[in-house]
N, C-alpha and C positions, 0 to 999 in steps of 0.2 A: 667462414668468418674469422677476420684474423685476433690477433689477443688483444688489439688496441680496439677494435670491436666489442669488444667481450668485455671489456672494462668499463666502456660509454652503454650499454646498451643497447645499441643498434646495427642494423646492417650496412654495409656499404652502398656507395650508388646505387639506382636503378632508371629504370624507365618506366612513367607514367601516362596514363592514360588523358592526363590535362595539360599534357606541355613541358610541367616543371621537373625540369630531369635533376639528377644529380640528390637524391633525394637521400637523406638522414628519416630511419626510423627510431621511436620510441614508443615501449610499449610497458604495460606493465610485469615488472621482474618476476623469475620464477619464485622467490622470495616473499615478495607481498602474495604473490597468488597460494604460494604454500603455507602463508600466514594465515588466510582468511579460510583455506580448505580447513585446518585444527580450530577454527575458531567455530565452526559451522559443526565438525564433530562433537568438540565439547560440549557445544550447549547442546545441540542434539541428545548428547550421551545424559550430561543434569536433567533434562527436561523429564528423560524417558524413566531414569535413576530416581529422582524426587516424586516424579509421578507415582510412580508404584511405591514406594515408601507413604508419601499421602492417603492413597487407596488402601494400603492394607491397614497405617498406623494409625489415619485420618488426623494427621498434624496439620493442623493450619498451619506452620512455618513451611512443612515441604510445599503445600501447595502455594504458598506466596515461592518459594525458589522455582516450585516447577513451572507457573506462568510468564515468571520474566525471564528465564531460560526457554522457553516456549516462545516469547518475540521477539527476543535476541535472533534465533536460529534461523528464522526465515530473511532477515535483514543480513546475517552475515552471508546469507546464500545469494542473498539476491545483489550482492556487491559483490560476492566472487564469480559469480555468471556475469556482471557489467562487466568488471573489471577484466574479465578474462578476454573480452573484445576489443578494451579502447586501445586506438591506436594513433600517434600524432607522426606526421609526416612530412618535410619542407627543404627545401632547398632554395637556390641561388633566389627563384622567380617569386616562389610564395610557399604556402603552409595550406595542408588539409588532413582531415583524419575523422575519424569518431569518438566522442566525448560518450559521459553516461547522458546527453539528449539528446543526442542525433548527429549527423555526419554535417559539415562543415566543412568548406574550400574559400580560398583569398590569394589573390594575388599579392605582395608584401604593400603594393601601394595601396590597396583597400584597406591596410590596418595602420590603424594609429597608434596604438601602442601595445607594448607586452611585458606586463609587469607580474611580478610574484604577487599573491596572496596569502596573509597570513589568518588561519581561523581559529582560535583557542575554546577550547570546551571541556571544561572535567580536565583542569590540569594540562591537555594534549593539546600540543600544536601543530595542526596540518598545513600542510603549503602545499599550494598548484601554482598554475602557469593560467593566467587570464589574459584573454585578445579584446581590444576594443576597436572596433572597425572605425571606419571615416560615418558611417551613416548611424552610429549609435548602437550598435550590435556588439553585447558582449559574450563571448565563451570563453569556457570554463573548460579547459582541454583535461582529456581522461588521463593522459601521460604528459608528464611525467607528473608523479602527486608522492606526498614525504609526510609523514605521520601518523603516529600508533602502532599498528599491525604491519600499517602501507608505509613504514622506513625504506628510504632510500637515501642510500652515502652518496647518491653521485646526483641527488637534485640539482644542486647549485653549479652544476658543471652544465647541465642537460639545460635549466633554465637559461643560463649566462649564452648558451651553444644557440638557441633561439632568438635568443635576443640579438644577439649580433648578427645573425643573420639578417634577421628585419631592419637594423638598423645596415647594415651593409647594403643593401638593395636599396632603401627611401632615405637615408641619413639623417630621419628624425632621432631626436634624444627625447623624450618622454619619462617620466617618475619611473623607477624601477620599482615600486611599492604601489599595490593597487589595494586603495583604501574604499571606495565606493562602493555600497549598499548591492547586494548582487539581487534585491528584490526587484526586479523587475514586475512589471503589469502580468505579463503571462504567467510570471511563480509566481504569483502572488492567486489568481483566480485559480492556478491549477490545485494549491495550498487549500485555499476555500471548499474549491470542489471533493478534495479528498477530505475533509473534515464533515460535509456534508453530508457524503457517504459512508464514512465512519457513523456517522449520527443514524441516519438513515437503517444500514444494517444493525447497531445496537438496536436502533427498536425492532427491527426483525426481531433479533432475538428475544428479545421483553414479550413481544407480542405472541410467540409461538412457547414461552413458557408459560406464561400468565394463561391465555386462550387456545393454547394448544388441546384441550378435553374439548373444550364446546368446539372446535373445528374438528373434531375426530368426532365426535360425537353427531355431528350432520354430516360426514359422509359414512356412517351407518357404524362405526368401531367402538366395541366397549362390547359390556354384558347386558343382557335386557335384562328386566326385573320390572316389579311394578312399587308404586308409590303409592305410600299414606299419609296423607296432611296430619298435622296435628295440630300444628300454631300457624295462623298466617302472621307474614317477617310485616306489614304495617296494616293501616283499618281501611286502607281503599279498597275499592273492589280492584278485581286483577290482579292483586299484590299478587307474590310468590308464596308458599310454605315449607316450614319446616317439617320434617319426618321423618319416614321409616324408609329406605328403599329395601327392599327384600329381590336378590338377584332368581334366578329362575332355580342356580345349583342349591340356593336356602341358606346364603350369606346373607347379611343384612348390617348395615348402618345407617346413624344418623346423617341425613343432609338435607340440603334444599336445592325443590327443584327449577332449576332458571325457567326462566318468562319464555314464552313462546308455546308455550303447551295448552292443552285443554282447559277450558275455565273450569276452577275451582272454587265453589260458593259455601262448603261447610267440613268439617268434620266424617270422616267413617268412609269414604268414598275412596279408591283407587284407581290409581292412571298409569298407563304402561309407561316406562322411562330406562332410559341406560344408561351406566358409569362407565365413562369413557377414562378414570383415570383422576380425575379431581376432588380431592381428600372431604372437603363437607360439600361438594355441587354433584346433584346428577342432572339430566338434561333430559325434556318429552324428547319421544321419536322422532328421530329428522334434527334434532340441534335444537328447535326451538326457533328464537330470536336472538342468542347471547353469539355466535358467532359471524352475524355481519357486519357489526362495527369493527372486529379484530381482524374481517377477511378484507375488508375497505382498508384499511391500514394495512394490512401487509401488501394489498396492490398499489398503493398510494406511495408506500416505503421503497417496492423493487421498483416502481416506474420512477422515482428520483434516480436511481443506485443505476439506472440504465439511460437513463438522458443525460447525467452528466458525466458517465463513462463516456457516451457518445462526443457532447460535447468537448470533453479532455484529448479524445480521438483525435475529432476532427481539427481542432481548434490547433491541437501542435502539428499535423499534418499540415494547415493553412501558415503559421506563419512558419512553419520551417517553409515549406513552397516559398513564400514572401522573399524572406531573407537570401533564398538561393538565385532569386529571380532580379534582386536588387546585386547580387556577386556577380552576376553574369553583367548584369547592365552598365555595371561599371567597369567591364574590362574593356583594356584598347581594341580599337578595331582593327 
């Protein structure tokens, strides 16, 4: 690579596998990659830093630092693993590469234009390189991208380097400034979907804290011990009571014992029961009844969290196919 190389970015010519020889790479700098590697230690480092300071001092300030440094760290990771792939590629004929959705090819006549994008958030402003095709298809190319961590001094060289190429091949002029909504139909359900399942697994979690004893407690986990009513909890028959459980080692607390168990019609009487772990509940033998409305819900929560995986799957698998098959349709014969 020679040093006028080294200064754009890119490698020299090559030869491609689609025709379009003479090919310009861009990729992301060791720079922003080395930017996003310290940002993924840091948080990493607070996360695990505040964490144990929480634990030992139980400061609610460290654990409010250790959770947002806890999902910081997986986001900076999971843009330094994208990042460390994309790759945009184009010469005389057209442009292809891999963005952070997926891999992308055009011939320059299949693009209508290619303008810079400007995104501002928290002060920072990012800029990419966006393609809008002839048939309404736009990407968001992985390289070259300028902002935050991901600076790059030679965007507006890299960008300007693209652009003229496309306009050298079709001699269209198009807006250098791409102003247009980048929600598309498909980010927008994929958007949904991931919210869904966000929603979805928080109740996992609600449900496996709140009902996690009565679900431990009908697959047999906890201490046996037997139960003394004392108070029944309302005046119908079948209610629940209040009491004594007494464990087998001759521990003993107050609690009540969830519904599903042996009827209970007075006073003085004892029924085998286990603490699985729930501060005033113990539960008859076998769970009782209190754990199949929390085990329906947690089936009901993972068959959402696994259909619309599926559907997100398939659904970008389908219209990337789509859009590869409409690139191809459109090239000369």
């Amino acid at each position: 690579m020679n040093a006028e190389n080294e200064a754009t970015g890119h490698d020299g010519p090559r030869e491609t596998e689609c025709g379009i020889d003479g090919m310009v790479e861009f990729r992301s700098t060791p720079r922003q990659l080395r930017n996003l590697l310290i940002a993924v230690i840091i948080t990493l480092g607070v996360a695990v830093g505040t964490g144990f300071v929480a634990i030992s001092a139980k400061s609610a300030f460290a654990v409010n630092i250790a959770v947002i440094a806890g999902l910081c760290c997986p986001i900076f990771l999971y843009c330094y693993l994208a990042y460390a792939f994309v790759v945009t590629k184009f010469g005389p004929q057209g442009i292809r590469g891999r963005s952070l959705a997926g891999r992308y090819e055009y011939r320059w006549e299949q693009v209508d234009n290619v303008a810079r994008r400007a995104f501002t958030s928290r002060g920072v402003t990012t800029y990419t390189v966006v393609l809008t095709t002839t048939y309404g298809d736009r990407i968001r190319l992985g390289a070259p991208v300028s902002g935050g961590v991901m600076g790059d001094p030679a965007f507006d060289a890299k960008f300007a380097q693209i652009r003229e190429a496309w306009q050298a091949a079709t001699g269209r002029t198009g807006p250098e400034a791409d102003t247009k909504s980048m929600w598309t139909l498909g980010l927008i359900l994929v958007t949904a979907g991931i919210c869904v399942q966000a929603i979805a697994v928080a109740a996992i979690a609600a449900t496996l804290s709140s009902y996690g004893p009565a679900l431990a407690a009908h697959d047999g986990e906890g201490t046996p011990g037997m139960f003394s009513p004392q108070i029944p909890n309302c005046a119908q028959p079948g209610c629940t009571w209040f009491g004594v459980f007494t464990a087998n080692s001759g521990n003993a607390k107050y609690a009540t014992l969830a519904a599903g168990g042996p009827a209970i019609d007075q006073q003085g009487v004892t029924v085998p029961a286990i603490d699985s772990g729930a501060k005033y509940t113990v539960y008859p033998i076998g769970g009782g009844t209190a754990w199949q409305a929390p085990a329906a819900g947690l089936a009901a929560a993972s068959g959402v969290v696994l259909v619309v995986l599926a559907a997100e799957v398939t659904g970008g698998l389908l219209m990337r196919r789509r859009r590869i098959r409409r690139a191809r349709g459109a090239l000369p014969v």
